[in-house]
C-alpha positions as CSV (number, residue, x, y, z in Angstrom):
1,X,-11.1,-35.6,-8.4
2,X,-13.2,-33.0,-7.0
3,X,-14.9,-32.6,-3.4
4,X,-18.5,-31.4,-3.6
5,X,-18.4,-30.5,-7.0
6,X,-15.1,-28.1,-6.6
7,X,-12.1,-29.3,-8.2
8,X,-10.6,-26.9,-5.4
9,X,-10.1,-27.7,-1.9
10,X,-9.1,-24.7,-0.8
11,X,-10.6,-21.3,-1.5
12,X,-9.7,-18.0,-0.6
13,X,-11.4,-14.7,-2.0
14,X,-10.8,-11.7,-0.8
15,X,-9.9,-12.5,2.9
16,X,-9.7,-10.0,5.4
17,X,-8.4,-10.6,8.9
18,X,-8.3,-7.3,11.5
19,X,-6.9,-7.6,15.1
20,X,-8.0,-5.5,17.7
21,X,-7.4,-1.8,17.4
22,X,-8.0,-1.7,13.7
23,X,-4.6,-3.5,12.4
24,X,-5.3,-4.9,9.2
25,X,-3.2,-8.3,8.9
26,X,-4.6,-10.1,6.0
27,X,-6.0,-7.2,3.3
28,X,-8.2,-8.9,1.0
29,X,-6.3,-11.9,-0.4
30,X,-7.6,-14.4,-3.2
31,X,-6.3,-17.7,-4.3
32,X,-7.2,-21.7,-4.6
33,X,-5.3,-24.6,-3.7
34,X,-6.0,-28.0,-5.8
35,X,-6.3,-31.7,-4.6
36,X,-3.4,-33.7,-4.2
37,X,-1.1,-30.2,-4.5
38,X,1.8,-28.9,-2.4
39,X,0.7,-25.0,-1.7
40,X,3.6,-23.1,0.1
41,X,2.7,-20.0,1.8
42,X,6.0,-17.3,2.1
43,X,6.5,-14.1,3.3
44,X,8.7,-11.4,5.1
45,X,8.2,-10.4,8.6
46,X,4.8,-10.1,9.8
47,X,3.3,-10.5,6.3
48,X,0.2,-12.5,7.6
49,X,0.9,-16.4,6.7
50,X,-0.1,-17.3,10.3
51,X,-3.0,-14.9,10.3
52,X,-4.5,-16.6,6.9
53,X,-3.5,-20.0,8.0
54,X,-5.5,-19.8,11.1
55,X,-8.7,-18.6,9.1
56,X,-8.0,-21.5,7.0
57,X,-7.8,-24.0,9.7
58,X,-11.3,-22.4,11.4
59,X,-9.8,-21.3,14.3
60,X,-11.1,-17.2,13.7
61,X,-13.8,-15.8,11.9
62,X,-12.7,-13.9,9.1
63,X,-13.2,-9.7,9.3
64,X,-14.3,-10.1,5.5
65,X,-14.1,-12.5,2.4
66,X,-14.5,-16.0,1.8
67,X,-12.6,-19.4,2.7
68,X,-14.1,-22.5,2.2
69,X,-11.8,-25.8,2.9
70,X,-13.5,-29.4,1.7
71,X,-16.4,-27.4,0.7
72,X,-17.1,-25.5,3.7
73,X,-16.4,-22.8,6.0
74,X,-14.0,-24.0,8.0
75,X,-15.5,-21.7,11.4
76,X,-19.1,-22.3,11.0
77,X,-18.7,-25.3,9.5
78,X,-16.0,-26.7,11.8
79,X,-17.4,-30.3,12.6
80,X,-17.3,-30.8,8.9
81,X,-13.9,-30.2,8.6
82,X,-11.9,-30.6,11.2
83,X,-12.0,-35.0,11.1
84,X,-10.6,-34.5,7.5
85,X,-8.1,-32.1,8.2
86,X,-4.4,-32.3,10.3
87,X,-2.5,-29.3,11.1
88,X,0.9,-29.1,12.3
89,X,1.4,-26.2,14.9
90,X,4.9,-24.4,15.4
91,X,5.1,-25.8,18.6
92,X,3.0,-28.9,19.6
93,X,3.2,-28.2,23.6
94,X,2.9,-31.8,24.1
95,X,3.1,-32.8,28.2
96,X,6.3,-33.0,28.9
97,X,6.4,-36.2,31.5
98,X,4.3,-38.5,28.9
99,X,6.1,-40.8,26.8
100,X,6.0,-40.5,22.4
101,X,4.0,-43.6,22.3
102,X,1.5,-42.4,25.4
103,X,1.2,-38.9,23.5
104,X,0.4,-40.4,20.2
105,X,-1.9,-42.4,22.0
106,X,-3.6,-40.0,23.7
107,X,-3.8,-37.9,20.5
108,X,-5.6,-41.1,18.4
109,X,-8.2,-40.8,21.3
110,X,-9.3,-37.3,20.0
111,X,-9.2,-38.4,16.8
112,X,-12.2,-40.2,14.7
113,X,-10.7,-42.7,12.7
114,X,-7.3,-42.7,13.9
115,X,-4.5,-44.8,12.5
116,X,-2.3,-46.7,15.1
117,X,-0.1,-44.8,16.9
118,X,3.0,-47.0,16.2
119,X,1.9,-47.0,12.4
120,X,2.2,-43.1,12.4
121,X,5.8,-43.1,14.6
122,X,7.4,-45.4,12.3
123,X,6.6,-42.9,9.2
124,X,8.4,-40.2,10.8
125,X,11.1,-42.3,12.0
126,X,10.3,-42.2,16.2
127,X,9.7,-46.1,16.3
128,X,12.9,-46.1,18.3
129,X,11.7,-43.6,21.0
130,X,8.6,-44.5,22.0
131,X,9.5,-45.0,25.5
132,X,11.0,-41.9,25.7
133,X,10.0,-38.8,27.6
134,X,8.5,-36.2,25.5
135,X,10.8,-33.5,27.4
136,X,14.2,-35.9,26.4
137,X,13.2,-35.6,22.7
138,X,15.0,-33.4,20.7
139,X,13.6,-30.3,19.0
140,X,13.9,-31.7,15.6
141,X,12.7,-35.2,17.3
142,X,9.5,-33.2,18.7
143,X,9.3,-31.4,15.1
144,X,8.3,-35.3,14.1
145,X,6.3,-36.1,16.6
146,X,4.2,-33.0,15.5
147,X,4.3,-34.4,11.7
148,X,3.2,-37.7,13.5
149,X,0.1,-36.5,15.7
150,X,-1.4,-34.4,12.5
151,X,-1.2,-37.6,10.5
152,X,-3.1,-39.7,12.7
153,X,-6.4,-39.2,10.7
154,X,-5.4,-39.4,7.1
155,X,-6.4,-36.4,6.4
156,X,-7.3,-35.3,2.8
157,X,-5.8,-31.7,3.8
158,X,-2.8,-31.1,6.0
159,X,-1.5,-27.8,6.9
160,X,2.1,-27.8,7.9
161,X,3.5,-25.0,9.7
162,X,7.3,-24.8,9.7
163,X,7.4,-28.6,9.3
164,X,11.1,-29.0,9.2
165,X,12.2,-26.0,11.8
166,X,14.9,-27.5,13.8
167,X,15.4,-30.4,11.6
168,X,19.0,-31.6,10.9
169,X,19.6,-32.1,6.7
170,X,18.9,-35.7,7.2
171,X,15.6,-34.8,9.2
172,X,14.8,-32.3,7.0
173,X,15.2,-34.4,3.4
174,X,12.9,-37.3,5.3
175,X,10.3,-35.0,6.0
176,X,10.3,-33.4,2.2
177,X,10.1,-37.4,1.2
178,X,7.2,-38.1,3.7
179,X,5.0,-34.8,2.5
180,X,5.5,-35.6,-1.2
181,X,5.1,-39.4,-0.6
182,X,1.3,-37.6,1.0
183,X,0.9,-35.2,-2.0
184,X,1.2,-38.3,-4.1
185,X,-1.4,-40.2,-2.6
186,X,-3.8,-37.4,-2.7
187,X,-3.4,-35.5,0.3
188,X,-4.1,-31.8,-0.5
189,X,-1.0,-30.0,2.0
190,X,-0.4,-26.1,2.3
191,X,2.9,-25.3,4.5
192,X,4.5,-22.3,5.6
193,X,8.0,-22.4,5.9
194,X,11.2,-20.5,6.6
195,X,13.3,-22.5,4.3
196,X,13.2,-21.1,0.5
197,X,14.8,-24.2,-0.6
198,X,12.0,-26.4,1.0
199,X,9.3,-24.3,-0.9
200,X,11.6,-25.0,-4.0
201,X,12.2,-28.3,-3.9
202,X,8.1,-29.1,-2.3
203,X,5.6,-26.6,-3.9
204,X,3.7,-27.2,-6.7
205,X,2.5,-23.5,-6.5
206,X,3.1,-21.2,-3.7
207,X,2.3,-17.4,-3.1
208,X,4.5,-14.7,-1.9
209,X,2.7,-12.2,1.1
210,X,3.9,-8.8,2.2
211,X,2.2,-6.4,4.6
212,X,-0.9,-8.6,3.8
213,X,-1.6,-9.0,0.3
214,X,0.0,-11.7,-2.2
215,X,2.6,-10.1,-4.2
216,X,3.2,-13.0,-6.3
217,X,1.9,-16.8,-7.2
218,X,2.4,-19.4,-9.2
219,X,4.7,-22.4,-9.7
220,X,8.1,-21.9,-8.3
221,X,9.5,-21.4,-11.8
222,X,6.8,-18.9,-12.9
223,X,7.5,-16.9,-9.9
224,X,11.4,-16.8,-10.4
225,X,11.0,-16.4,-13.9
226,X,9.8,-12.8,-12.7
227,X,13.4,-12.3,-11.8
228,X,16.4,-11.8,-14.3
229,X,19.2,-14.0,-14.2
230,X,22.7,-13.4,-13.8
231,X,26.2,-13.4,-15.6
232,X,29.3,-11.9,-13.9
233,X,32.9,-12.1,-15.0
234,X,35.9,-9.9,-14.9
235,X,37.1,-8.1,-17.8
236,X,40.4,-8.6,-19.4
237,X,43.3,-6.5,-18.8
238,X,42.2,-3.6,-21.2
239,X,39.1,-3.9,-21.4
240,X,36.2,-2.0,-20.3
241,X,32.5,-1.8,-19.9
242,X,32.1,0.1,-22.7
243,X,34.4,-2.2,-24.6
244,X,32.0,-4.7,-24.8
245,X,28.9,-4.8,-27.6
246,X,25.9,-2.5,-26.8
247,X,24.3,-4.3,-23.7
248,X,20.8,-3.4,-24.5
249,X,22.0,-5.6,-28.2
250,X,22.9,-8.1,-25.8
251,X,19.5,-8.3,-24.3
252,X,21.2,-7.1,-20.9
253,X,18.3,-5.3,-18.8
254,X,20.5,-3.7,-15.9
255,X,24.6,-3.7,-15.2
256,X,27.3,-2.8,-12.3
257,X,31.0,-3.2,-12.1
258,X,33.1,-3.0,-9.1
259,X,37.0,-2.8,-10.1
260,X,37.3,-5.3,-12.9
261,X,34.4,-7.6,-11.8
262,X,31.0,-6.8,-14.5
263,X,27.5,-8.3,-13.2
264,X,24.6,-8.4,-15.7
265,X,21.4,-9.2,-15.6
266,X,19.3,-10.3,-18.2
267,X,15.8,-12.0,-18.7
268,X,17.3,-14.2,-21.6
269,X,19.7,-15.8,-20.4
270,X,20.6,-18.0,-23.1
271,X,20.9,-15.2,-25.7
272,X,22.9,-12.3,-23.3
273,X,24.9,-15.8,-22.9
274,X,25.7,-16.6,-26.2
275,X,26.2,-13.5,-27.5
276,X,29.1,-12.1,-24.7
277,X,31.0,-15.7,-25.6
278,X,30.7,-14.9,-29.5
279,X,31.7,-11.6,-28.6
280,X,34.9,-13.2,-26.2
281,X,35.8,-15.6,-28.8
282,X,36.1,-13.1,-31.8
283,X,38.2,-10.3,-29.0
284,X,40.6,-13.6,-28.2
285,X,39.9,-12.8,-25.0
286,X,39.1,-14.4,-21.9
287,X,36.4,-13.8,-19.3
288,X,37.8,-15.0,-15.8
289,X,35.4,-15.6,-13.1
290,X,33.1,-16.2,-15.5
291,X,29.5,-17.4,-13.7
292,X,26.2,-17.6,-15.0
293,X,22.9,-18.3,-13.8
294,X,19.3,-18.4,-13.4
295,X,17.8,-16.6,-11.2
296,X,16.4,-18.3,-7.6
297,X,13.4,-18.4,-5.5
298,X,15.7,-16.3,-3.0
299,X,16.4,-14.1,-5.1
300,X,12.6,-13.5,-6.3
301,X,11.4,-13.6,-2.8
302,X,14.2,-10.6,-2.2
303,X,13.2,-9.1,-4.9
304,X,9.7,-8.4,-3.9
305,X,10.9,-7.7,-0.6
306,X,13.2,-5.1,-1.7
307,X,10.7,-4.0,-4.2
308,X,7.7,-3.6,-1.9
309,X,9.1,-2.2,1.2
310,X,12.3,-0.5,0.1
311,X,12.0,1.2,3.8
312,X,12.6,-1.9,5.7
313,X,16.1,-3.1,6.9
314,X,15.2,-5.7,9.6
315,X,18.3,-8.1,9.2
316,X,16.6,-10.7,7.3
317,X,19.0,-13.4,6.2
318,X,18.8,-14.7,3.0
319,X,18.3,-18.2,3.7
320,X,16.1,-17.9,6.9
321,X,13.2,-14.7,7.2
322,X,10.8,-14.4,10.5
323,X,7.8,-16.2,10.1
């Protein structure tokens, strides 16, 4: 399907967003998203995700570059877009004393179109609270009412910004259902999320930014596939390093050993694999500890992070990084 003759309904080219005083968020980034497709948009600290989301969503005029959403420029264009579009802030700011149903209600007033309010609770599972107080919801309950509010007009593009922040697992694995249950039905959605797992499991393609370019895109597997895998195991009592066959034979790109314990990576897994287990079988030895696998979208995402900006030790967690 295409939307005025583009089979793209996002398009970014060379997008430039400055702040006052010169800073340079966003430094000239380029890619497309595709109707009905999941688009995850990662980065490290301050690596300008929000910054090209709110271009995206019209709400600043770019410093330089292109962006066209539906067709158009979502700035100049914005009464174009904005009825086909719902976006999903961070933080809704919804009035506290209102009730959910009186919120979504006064939402589907501002919206052309609008589905019923109690049709769009019951997807996210807040049926049961619409009486409630908007300041007695949880955070992960107010996470859904978000969700809820951005879905009231269909839209054909939804951006999603930290949908599932605050979520419990439950939460958070109903919410993955709901967004691909969209992406199915045709809804084009580009998120932005802390959670790498979320962009694993969701994306259909995603980029990786840092200090305001895209250091990587493509499907999740493409982009770990950028990454070597693993193997680690302990050597037998013995043994050493140098004991074993020549690694670069074994297709083994880097190594390190702490004590007994060898790591190795390897971008063929299968073949460094099979070749160490030949290797163990023939020796009658065993290879305790023995654990091998592919690499992750963590792992890439570190990678480039490491990679990039060797210089920077900010306490980033594996799991979670600052949006």
């Amino acid at each position: 399907m295409e939307t005025n003759g583009h089979e793209h309904v996002i398009e970014v080219t060379d997008l430039r967003r400055v702040y006052g005083g010169g800073f340079e968020a966003v430094r000239g980034i380029s890619f497309s998203v595709r109707r009905g497709e999941i688009f995850a948009l990662l980065g490290t600290n301050g690596a300008g995700k929000t910054s090209t989301v709110e271009l995206l969503e019209g709400l600043a005029r770019p410093a330089g570059g292109r962006v066209r959403v539906l067709g158009h420029d979502p700035y100049t264009d914005r009464a174009a877009v904005r009825p086909r579009t719902g976006v999903m802030l961070q933080e809704g700011g919804f009035p506290s004393e209102l009730t959910v149903a009186e919120t979504a209600r006064m939402w589907a007033g501002c919206v052309s179109g609008a589905r019923p309010p109690a049709e769009v609770l019951a997807l996210v599972g807040l049926e049961s609270k619409a009486g409630t107080r908007v300041k007695q919801l949880s955070g992960g309950q107010r996470r859904r009412l978000d969700l809820a509010l951005a879905l009231l007009g269909e839209p054909e593009v939804l951006f999603l910004d930290e949908p599932s922040t605050g979520l419990d697992a439950e939460g958070r694995r109903a919410t993955w259902e709901l967004v691909s249950a969209l992406r199915d039905r045709g809804t084009t959605v580009l998120l932005t999320t802390h959670y790498l797992e979320e962009a694993e499991h969701l994306a259909d393609r995603l980029a990786i930014m840092h200090k305001g370019r895209i250091a990587t895109t493509g499907t999740p597997a493409e982009v770990t596939a950028e990454q070597p895998s693993r193997i680690s195991f302990e050597l037998p009592d013995g043994y050493f390093v140098g004991d074993l066959p020549p690694l670069g034979e074994l297709g083994v790109t880097s190594h390190e050993s702490a004590g007994r314990t060898v790591r190795l990576r390897t971008h063929d897994l299968q073949r460094t694999a099979t070749a160490l287990l030949v290797w163990a079988e023939r020796a009658r030895v065993g290879l305790n500890r023995l654990d091998v696998r592919s690499a992750s979208l963590e792992e890439a995402f570190l990678g480039i992070a490491e990679n990039v900006s060797a210089e920077r030790t900010d306490g980033m967690t594996t799991k979670e990084y600052a949006a």
